[in-house]
C-alpha positions as CSV (number, residue, x, y, z in Angstrom):
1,X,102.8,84.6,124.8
2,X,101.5,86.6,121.8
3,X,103.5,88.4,119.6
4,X,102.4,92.2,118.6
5,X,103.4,92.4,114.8
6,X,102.7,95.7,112.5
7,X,102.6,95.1,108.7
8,X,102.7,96.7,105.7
9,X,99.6,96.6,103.4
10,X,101.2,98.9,100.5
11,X,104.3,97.0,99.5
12,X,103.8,95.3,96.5
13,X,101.8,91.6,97.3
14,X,101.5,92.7,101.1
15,X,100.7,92.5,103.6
16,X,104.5,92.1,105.1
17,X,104.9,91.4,108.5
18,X,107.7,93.1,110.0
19,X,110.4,90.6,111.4
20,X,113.1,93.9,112.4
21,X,113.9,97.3,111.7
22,X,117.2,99.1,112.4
23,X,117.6,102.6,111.5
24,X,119.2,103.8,114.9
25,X,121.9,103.4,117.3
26,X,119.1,103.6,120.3
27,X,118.4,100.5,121.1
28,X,121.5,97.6,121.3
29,X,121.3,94.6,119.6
30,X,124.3,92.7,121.1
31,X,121.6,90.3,123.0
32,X,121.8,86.7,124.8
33,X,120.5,84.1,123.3
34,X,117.1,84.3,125.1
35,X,116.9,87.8,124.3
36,X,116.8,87.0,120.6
37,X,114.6,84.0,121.2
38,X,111.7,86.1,122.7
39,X,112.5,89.3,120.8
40,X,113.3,92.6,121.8
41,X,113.6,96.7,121.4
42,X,110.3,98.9,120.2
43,X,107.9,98.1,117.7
44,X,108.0,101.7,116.7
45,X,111.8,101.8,116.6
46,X,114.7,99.5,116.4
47,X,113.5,95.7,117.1
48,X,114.0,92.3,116.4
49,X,110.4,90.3,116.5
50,X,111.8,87.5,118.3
51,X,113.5,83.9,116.9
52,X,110.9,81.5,118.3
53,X,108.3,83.4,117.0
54,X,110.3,83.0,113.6
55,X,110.3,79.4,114.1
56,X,106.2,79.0,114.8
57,X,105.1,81.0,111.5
58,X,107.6,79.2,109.5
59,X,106.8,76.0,109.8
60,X,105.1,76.3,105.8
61,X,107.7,78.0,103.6
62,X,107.4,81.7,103.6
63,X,108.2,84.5,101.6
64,X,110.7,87.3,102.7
65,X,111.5,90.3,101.6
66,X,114.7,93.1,102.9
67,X,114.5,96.8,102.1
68,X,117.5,98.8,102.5
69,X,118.6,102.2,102.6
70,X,122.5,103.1,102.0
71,X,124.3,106.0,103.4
72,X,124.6,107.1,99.6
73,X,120.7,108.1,99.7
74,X,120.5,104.9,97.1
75,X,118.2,102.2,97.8
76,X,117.6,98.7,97.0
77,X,115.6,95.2,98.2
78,X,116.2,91.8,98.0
79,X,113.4,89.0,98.2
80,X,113.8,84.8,98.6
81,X,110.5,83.1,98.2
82,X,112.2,80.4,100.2
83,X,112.3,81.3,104.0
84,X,111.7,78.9,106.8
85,X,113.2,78.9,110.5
86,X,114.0,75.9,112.7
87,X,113.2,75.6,116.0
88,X,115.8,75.8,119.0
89,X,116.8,72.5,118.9
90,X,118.2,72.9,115.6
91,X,119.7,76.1,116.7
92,X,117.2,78.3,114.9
93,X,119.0,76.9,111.5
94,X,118.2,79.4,108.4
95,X,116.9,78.2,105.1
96,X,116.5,81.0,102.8
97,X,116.9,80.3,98.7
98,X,115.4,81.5,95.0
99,X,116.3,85.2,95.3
100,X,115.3,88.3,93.5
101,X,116.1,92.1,93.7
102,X,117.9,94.6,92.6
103,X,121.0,93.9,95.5
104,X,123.8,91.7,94.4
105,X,122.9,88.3,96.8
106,X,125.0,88.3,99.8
107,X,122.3,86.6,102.0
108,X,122.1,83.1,100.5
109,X,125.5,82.4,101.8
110,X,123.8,82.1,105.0
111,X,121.3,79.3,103.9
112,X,121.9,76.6,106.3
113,X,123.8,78.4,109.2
114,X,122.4,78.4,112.5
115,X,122.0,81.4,114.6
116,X,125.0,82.8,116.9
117,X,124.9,85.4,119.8
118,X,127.2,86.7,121.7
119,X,126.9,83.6,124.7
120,X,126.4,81.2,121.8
121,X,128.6,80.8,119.2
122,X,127.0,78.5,116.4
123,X,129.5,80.3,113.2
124,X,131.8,78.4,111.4
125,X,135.0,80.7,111.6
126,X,137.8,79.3,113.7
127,X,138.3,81.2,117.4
128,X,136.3,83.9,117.4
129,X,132.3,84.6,117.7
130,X,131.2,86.7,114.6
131,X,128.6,87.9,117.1
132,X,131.0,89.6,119.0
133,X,133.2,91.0,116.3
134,X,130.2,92.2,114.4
135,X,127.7,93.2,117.4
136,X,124.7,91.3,117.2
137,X,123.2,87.8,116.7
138,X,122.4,86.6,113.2
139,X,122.6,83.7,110.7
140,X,126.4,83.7,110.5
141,X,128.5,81.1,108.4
142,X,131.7,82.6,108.4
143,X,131.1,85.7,109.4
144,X,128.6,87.2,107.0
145,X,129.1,89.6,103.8
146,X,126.2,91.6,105.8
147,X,125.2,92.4,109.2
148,X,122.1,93.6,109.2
149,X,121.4,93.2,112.9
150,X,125.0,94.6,114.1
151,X,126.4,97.4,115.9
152,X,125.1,100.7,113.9
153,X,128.0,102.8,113.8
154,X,129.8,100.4,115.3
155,X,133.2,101.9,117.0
156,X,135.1,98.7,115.7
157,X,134.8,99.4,112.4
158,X,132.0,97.2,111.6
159,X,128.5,99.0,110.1
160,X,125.6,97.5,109.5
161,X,126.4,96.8,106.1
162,X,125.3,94.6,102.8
163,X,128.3,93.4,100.9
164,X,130.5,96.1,102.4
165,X,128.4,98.9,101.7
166,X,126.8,100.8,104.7
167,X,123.8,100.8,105.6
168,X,121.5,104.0,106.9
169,X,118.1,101.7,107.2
170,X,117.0,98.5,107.3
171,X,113.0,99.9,106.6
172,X,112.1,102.9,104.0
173,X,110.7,106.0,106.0
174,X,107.1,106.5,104.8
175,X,103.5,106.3,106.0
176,X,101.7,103.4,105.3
177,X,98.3,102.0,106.3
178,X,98.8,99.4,109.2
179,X,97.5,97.8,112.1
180,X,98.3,95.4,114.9
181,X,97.6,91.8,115.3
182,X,98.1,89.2,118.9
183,X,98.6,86.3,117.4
184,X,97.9,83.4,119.4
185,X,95.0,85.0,120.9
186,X,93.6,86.1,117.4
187,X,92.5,89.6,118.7
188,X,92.9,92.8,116.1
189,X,93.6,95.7,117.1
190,X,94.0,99.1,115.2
191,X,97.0,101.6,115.5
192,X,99.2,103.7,113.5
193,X,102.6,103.3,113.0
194,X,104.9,103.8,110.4
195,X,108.2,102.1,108.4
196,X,106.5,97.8,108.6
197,X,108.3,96.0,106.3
198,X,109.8,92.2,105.8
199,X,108.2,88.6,106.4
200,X,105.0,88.3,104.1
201,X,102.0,86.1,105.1
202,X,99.9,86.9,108.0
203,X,99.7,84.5,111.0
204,X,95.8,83.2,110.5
205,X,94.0,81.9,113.0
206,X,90.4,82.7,111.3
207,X,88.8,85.1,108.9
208,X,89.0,87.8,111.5
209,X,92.6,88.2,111.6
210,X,92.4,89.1,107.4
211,X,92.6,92.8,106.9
212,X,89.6,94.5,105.8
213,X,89.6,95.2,102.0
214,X,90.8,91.3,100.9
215,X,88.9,89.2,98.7
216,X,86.4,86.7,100.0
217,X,88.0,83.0,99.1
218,X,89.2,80.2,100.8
219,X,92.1,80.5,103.0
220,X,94.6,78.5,104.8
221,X,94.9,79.2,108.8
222,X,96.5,77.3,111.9
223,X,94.2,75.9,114.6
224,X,94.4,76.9,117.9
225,X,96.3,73.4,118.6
226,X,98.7,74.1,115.7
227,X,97.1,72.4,112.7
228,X,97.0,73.5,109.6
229,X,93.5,74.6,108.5
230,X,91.7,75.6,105.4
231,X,88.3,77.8,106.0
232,X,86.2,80.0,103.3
233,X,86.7,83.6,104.8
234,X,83.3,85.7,103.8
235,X,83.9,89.1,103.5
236,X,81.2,91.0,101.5
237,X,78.5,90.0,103.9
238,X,78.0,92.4,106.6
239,X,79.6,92.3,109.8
240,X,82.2,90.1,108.9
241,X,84.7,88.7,108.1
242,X,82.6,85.3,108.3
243,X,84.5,81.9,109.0
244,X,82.3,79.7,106.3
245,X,81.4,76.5,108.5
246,X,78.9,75.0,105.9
247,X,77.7,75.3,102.7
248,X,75.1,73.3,100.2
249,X,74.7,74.1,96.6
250,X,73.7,70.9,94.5
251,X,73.6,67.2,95.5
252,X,77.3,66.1,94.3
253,X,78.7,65.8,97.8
254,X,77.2,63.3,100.2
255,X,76.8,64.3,103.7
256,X,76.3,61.0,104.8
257,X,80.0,60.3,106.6
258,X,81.3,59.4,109.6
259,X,82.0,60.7,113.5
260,X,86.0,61.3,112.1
261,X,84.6,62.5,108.8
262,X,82.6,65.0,110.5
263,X,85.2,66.2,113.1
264,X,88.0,66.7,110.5
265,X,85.5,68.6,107.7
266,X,85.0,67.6,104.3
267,X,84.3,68.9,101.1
268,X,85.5,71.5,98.8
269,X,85.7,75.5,100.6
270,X,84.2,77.1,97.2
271,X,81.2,74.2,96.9
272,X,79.3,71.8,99.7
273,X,81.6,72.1,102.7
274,X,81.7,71.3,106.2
275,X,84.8,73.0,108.1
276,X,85.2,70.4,110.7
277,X,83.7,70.0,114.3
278,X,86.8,70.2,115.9
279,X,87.6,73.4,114.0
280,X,84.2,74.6,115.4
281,X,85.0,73.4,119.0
282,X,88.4,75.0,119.1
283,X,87.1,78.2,117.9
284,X,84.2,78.6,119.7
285,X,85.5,78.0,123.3
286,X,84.2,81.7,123.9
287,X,80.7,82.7,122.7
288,X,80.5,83.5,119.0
289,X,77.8,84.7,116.1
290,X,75.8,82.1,114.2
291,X,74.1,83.3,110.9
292,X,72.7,80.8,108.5
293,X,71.6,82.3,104.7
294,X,69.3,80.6,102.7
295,X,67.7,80.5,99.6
296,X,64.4,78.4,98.9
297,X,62.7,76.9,96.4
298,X,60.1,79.5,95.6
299,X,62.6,81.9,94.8
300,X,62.6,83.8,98.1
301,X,65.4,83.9,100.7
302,X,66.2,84.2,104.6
303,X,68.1,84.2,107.4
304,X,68.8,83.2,110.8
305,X,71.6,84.3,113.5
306,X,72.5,83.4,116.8
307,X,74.3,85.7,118.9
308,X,75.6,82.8,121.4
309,X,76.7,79.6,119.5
310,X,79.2,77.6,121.0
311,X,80.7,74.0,120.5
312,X,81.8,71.5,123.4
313,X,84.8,69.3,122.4
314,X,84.8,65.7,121.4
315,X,84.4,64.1,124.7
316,X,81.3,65.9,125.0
317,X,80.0,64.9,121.5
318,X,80.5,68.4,120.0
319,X,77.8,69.4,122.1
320,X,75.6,72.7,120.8
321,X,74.6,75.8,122.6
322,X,72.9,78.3,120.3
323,X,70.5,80.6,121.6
324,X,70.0,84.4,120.8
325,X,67.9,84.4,117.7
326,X,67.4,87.2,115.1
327,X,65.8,86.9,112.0
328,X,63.5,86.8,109.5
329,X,62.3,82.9,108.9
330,X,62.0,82.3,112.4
331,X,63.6,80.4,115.1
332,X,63.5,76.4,113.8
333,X,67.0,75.3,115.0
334,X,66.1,76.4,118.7
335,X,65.6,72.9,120.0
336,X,68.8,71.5,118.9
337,X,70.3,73.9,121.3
338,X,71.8,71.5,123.7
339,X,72.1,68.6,121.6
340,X,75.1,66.6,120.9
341,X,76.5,65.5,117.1
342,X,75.4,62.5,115.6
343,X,76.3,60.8,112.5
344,X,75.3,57.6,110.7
345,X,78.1,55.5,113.1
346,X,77.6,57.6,116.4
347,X,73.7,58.2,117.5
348,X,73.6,60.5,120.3
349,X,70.0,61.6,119.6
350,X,66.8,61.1,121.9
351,X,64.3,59.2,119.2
352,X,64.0,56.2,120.2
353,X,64.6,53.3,117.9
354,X,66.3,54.9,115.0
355,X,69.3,57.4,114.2
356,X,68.1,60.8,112.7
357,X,71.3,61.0,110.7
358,X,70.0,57.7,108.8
359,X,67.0,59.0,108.4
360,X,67.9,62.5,107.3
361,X,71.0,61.2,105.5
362,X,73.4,64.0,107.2
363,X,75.2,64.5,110.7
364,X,73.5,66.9,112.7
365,X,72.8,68.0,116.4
366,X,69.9,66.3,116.5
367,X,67.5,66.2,119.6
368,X,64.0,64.0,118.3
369,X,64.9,64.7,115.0
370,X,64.5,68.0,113.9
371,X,62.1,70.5,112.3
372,X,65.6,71.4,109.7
373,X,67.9,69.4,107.9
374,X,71.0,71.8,106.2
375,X,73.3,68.5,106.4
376,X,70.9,65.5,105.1
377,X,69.9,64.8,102.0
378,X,70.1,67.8,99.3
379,X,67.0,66.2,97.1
380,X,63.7,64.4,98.3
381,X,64.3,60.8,99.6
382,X,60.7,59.7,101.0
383,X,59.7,62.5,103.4
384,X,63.6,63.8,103.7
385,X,65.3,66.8,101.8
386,X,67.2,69.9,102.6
387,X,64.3,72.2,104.4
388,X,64.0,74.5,107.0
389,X,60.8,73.9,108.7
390,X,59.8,71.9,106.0
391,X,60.4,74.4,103.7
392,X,62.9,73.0,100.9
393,X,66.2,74.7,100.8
394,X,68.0,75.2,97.2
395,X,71.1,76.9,99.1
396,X,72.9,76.9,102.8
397,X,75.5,78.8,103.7
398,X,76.7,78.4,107.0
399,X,78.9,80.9,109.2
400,X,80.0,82.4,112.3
401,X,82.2,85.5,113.6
């Protein structure tokens, strides 16, 4: 299932995804354990985002960061650049380290404890469940200095509290700019809301998931399948954000690699890349846009885009469709629509007798060897350079939305 997540692009090196907000007695946090494992309460309220969620975007180290607000009217934060949460079987263990702030550092005590609700006790302190006593699940050791997810108000005695002092928020009341991501299916969407705070680092899946407003650069996302990824995000060209695929700029990367090479990508994001095949396959199981820039060797430039370009998945040789052209250097790559991928050790071209990535020096979806070559050699080897209807290319860049 997806996860809806509001962040905050003002806070200082935002965006912040929020993780939970308390600032009410409306909505309980005494939960099961599946409750806190699938997340609960309303994102424009009280709510707790949900532990296995917790566990999937921290698999790399994050960064997170706790605004409070005291009963006092004071106010404070404390931030650990060290936040990462195990998965179930681990009992949603806690590592959080290397503080800063201006709160004294209550929360480090809980580095290494594992999560306890009120029908799971994972705390350290002897016949009792500091779930219970406090009113809500959380990271306890031995009962924690704060309770940040507890009963607000509690008639017990117990607050939500950081190192005994009471707490009115857990998120400052103010507007911010905002808007709403699915993860999982990588669909934006905008709306306003208010008060996002806590977990920094968005959940990428590609450059469309990036806010407008950030820098074009390279950019590390998870695949579809779960793998870490890095892509070149374009966004200064119009219509984007782009997901760079490919790029050509001198002749100091050869293209001339293998079926594996091919499917994993190669290269460096900010010079001659390729992003991967299977990259391209897992991203393009729905129909996406193609647009290829170029700049030639007279000086002039070009483009090309596809409003349908799709790739088939490694059993079917990364098979192209791309059809829809628009343009103004006209429609050249139309016959490789169809094609499959070949490379120097996997010919799955139609000419006869020979393999059009040997002869072009680049993998390719090549059908009887085609009228372009973005992926072959950059300079003239007999008949064979980068060219676009025989038109020599001095630049390539590559991309798709």
């Amino acid at each position: 299932m997806p996860n809806t997540l509001f962040c905050n692009t003002e806070t200082a090196e935002g965006p912040w995804i929020v993780i939970q907000r308390k600032f009410s007695a409306l909505v309980d946090f005494q939960r099961t354990w599946n409750e806190y494992k699938s997340g609960f309460g309303d994102l424009h309220g009280d709510f707790w985002i949900g532990n296995e969620f917790l566990h999937r975007v921290t698999s790399i180290s994050r960064v997170l960061r706790i605004e409070l607000e005291f009963v006092d009217g004071s106010k404070g934060y404390a931030q650990y650049s060290t936040f990462k949460v195990a998965g179930e079987d681990q009992k949603y263990r806690l590592v959080v380290q290397d503080y800063s702030g201006d709160l004294v550092d209550k929360f480090s005590s809980a580095d290494g404890s594992f999560f306890t609700t009120t029908d799971v006790d994972n705390d350290q302190s002897p016949g009792s469940n500091c779930a219970d006593d406090f009113g809500g699940g959380w990271w306890y050791g031995w009962c924690s200095p704060i309770n940040l997810n507890g009963g607000y108000k509690n008639d017990q005695g117990y607050d939500l509290f950081w190192n005994q002092k009471s707490v009115k928020k857990s998120a400052e009341d103010r507007k911010c700019q905002t808007y709403s991501q699915l993860v999982g299916s990588g669909t934006a969407v905008a709306m306003p809301a208010t008060d996002m705070y806590f977990y920094k680092n968005l959940v990428l899946r590609e450059c469309s998931d990036l806010p407008l407003g950030y820098p074009s650069r390279a950019y590390h996302v998870t695949r579809p399948d779960g793998v870490p990824h890095t892509v070149f995000c374009d966004m200064d060209e119009p219509d984007g954000p782009w997901n760079v695929m490919q790029r050509r700029i001198n002749e100091l990367t050869d293209f001339q690699l293998t079926w594996d090479e091919y499917k994993r990508g190669f290269g460096d994001p900010y010079g001659n890349v390729w992003v991967g095949n299977e990259f391209l396959h897992l991203l393009t199981k729905t129909p996406r846009v193609l647009r290829i820039n170029m700049d030639f060797v007279d000086g002039t430039n070009g483009y090309a885009q596809y409003s349908n370009f799709q790739v088939a998945e490694e059993a079917n040789k990364y098979q192209l469709v791309l059809n829809g052209y628009s343009g103004d250097r006209g429609d050249y790559i139309d016959e490789a629509d169809g094609s499959f991928f070949t490379t120097t050790d996997a010919d799955n071209d139609q000419s006869p007798g020979s393999n059009c990535a040997d002869d072009y020096g680049g993998g390719w979806w090549y059908w009887w060897c085609s009228p372009i070559n973005l992926n072959g050699r950059y300079k003239y080897q007999g008949n064979y350079a980068l060219n676009w209807k025989l038109i020599r290319v001095t630049k390539s860049v590559i991309m798709f939305r």
